[in-house]
C-alpha positions as CSV (number, residue, x, y, z in Angstrom):
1,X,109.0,-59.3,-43.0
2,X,111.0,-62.1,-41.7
3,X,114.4,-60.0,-41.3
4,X,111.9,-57.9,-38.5
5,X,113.6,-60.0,-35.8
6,X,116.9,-58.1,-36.2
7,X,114.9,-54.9,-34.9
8,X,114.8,-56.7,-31.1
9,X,117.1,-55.3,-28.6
10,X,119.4,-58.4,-28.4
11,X,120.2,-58.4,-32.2
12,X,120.5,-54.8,-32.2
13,X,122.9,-55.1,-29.5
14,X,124.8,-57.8,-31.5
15,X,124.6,-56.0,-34.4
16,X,126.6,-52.8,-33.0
17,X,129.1,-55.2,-31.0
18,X,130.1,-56.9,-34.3
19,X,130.4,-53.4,-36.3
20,X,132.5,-52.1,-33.5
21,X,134.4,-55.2,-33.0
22,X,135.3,-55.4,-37.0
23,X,136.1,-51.8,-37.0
24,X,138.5,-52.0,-34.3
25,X,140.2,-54.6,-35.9
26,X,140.9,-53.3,-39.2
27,X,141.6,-49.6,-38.0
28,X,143.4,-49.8,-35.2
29,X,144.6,-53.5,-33.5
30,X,145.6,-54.9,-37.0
31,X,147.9,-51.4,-37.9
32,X,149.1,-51.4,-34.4
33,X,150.4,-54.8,-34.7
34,X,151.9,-54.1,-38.7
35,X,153.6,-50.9,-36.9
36,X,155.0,-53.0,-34.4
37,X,156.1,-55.5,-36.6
38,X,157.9,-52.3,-38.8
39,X,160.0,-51.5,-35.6
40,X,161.0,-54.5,-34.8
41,X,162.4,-54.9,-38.3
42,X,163.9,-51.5,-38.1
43,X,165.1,-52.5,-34.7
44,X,167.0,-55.4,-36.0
45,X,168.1,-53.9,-38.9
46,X,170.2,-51.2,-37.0
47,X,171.5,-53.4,-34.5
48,X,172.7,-55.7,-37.1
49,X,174.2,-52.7,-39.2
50,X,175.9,-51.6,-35.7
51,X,178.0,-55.0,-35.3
52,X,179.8,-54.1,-38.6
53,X,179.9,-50.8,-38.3
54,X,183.2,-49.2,-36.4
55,X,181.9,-46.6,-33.4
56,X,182.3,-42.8,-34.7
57,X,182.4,-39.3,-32.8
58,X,179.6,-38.8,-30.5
59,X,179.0,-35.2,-32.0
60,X,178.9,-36.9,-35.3
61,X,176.7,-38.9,-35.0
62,X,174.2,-37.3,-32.2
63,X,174.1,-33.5,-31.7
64,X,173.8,-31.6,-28.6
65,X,170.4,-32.4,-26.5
66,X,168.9,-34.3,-29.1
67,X,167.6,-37.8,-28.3
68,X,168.6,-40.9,-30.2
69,X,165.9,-42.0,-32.5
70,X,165.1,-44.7,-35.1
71,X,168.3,-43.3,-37.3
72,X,170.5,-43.1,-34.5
73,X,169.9,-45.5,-31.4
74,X,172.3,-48.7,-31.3
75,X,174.4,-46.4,-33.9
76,X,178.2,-47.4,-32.3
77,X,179.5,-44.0,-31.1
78,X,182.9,-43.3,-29.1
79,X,182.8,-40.4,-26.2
80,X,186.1,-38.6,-24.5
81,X,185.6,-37.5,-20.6
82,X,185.3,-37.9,-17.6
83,X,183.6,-41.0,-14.8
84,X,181.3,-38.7,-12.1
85,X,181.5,-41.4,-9.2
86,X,179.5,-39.8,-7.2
87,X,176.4,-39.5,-9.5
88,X,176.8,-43.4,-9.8
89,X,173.0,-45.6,-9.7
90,X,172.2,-49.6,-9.9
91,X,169.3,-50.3,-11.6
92,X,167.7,-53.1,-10.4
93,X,165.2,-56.4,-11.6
94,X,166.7,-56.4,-14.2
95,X,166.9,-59.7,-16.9
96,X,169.7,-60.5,-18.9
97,X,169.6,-63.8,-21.0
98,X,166.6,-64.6,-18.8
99,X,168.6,-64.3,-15.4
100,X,168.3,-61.6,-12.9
101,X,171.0,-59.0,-12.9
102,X,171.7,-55.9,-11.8
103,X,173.0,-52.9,-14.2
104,X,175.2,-49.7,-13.0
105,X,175.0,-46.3,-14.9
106,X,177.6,-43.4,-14.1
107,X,177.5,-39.9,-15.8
108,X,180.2,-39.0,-18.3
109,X,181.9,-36.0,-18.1
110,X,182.9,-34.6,-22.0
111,X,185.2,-31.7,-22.7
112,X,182.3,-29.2,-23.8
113,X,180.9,-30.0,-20.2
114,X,177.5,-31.6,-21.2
115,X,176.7,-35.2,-19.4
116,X,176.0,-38.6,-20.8
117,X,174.4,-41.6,-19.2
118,X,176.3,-44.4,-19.5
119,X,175.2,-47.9,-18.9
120,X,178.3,-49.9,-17.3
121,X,176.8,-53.5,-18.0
122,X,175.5,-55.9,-15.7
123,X,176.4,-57.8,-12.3
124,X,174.8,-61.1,-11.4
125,X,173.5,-60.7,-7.8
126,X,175.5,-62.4,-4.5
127,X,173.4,-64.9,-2.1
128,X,171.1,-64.9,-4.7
129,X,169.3,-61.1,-4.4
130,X,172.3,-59.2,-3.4
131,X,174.2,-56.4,-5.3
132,X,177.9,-58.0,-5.4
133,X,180.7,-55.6,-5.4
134,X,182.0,-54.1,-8.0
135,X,185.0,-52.3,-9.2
136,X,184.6,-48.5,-9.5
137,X,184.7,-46.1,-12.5
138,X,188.1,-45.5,-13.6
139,X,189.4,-42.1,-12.9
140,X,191.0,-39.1,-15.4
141,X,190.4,-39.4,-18.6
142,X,189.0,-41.8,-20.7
143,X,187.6,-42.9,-24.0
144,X,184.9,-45.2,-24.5
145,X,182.2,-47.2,-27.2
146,X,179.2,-47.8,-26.8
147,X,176.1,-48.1,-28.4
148,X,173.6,-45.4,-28.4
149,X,170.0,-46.0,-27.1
150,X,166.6,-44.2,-25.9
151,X,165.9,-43.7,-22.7
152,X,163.7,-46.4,-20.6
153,X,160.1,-45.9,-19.7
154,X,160.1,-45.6,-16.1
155,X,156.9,-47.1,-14.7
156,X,158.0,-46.3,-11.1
157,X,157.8,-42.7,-11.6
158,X,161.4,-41.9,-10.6
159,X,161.5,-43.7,-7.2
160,X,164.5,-44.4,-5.7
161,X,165.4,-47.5,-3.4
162,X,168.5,-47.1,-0.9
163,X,170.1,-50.8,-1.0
164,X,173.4,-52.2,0.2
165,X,174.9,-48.9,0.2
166,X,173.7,-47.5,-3.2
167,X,171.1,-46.0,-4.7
168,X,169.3,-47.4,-7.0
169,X,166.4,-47.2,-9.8
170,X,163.8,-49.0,-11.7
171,X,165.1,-47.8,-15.5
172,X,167.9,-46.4,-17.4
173,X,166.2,-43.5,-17.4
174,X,168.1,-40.1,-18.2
175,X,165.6,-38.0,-16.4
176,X,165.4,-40.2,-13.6
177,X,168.9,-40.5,-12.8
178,X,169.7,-36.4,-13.2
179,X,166.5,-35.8,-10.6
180,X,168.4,-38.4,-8.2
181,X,171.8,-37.2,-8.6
182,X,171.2,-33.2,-9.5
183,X,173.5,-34.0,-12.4
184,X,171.9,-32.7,-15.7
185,X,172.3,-35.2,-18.4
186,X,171.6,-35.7,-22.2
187,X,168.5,-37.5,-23.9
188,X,169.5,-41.1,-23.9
189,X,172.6,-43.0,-22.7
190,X,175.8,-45.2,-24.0
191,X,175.2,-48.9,-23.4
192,X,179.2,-49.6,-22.8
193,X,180.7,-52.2,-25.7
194,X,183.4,-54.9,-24.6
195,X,186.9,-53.6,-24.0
196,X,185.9,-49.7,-22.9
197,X,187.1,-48.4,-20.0
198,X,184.5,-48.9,-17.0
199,X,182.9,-51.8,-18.4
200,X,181.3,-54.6,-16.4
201,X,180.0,-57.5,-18.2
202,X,178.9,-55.8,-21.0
203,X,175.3,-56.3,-22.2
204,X,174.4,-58.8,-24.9
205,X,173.1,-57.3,-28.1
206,X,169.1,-58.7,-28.4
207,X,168.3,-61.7,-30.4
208,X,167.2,-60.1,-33.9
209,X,163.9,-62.0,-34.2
210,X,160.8,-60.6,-36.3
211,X,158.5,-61.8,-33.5
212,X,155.2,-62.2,-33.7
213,X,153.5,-59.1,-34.6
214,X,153.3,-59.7,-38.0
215,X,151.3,-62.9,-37.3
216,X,148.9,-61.2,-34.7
217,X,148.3,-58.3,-37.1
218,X,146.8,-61.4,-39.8
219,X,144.7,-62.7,-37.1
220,X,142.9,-59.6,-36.0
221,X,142.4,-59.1,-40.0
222,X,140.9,-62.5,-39.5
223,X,139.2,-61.9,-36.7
224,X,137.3,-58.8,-38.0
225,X,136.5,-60.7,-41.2
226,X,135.3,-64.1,-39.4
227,X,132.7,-61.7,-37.0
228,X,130.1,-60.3,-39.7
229,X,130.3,-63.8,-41.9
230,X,128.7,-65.1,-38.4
231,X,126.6,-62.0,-38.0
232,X,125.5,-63.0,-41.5
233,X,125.3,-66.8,-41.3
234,X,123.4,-66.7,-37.4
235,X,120.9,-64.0,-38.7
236,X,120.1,-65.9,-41.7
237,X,120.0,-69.4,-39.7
238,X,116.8,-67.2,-37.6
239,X,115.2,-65.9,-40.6
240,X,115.3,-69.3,-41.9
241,X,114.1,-71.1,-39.0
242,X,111.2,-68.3,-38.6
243,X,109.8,-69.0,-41.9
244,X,110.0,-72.2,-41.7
245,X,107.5,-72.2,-38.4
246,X,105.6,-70.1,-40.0
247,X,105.0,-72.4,-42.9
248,X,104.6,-75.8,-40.8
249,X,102.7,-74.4,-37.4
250,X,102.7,-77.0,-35.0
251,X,99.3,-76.2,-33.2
252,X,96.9,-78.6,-31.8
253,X,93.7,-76.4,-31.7
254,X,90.3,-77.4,-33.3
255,X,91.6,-81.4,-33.5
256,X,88.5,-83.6,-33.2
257,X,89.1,-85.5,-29.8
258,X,89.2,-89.4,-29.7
259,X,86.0,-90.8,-28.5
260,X,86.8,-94.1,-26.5
């Protein structure tokens, strides 16, 4: 009857904290972390595939409306059209190399008429938070590489800031750009490669790093394995401790008093 104490409301509480803590941590924050750890290797995988690899037909590699994907985004791809000026955004607080920048994206015009994003590169800003000029988007025709990639989660909902004479957004965003400009535009976008027509300072590849998901994914394994061993070890410490009272009572009832 000495395990009786794990029937009180505290250790029951305990109890159901630490089974829903260990859980957790073995169904769903240590695979969350391996998955993580799988894309980033995937990640770097294709990006270090696309720096060897010469750019192909967009249409070969991507078809109509489709987005780019784990197969396809940073595949090199090169794309024949036409600059839409008009449609052109900044996108701003931005970080590239761990300084603020600015980025431009301008629609491309193809010859089947269809529209795709294209991120110009990045400007470092004038005076310290001001969008520097720029020189525009070449006209007529021309033919560019780039790297393919998904389209940016947009945390600011599609809001658009008017800003030293240009419009600008929070993300590379396909979505958010066509509901700004009216122009309708493909899944996705073309980050511009050095040497292509329209470029700016073209954007660095990322540094192809496993990070530390792996890692985090072995201590939440940890984690849920350290918090029933110290269920276990506390629980038995009380049972232990009770038993031991009850063998050794420390009472001082019916002792004969002292007579001085």
């Amino acid at each position: 009857m000495r395990w009786r104490f794990l029937l009180r409301p505290g250790w029951l509480a305990l109890i159901a904290a630490v089974i829903c803590f260990t859980v957790a941590a073995f169904t769903l924050l240590a695979p969350w972390q391996f998955r993580r750890a799988a894309e980033r290797a995937d990640r770097n995988a294709a990006i270090e595939q696309s720096i060897s690899t010469p750019p192909r037909p967009l249409r070969e590699v991507l078809a109509a409306h489709a987005q780019p994907g784990q197969t396809t985004e940073w595949r090199p791809v090169r794309a024949t059209g036409h600059y839409l000026p008009s449609a052109e955004m900044v996108v701003r607080l931005r970080t590239v190399q761990g300084e603020p920048a600015y980025e431009v994206v301008v629609p491309l015009q193809l010859a089947d008429g269809s529209n795709v994003l294209v991120d110009r590169g990045y400007l470092r800003p004038a005076e310290g938070v001001r969008l520097p000029s720029y020189p525009p988007a070449p006209g007529g025709e021309v033919s560019v590489a780039g790297r393919l990639r998904a389209d940016e989660d947009d945390w600011q909902n599609g809001a658009v800031v008017e800003q030293d004479g240009h419009r600008q957004v929070y993300a590379v965003n396909s979505r958010t750009v066509a509901a700004a400009t009216g122009v309708h535009l493909e899944p996705g976008y073309l980050e511009l490669m050095e040497g292509s027509p329209g470029v700016l300072s073209a954007l660095p590849l990322p540094q192809l790093d496993p990070g530390p998901s792996f890692a985090y994914a072995l201590q939440w394994i940890a984690f849920g394995t350290m918090a029933p061993i110290g269920l276990a070890y506390f629980a038995w410490r009380e049972a232990t401790e009770g038993r031991r009272e009850h063998q050794h009572p420390l009472s001082v009832a019916g002792q004969p008093h002292s007579v001085a």
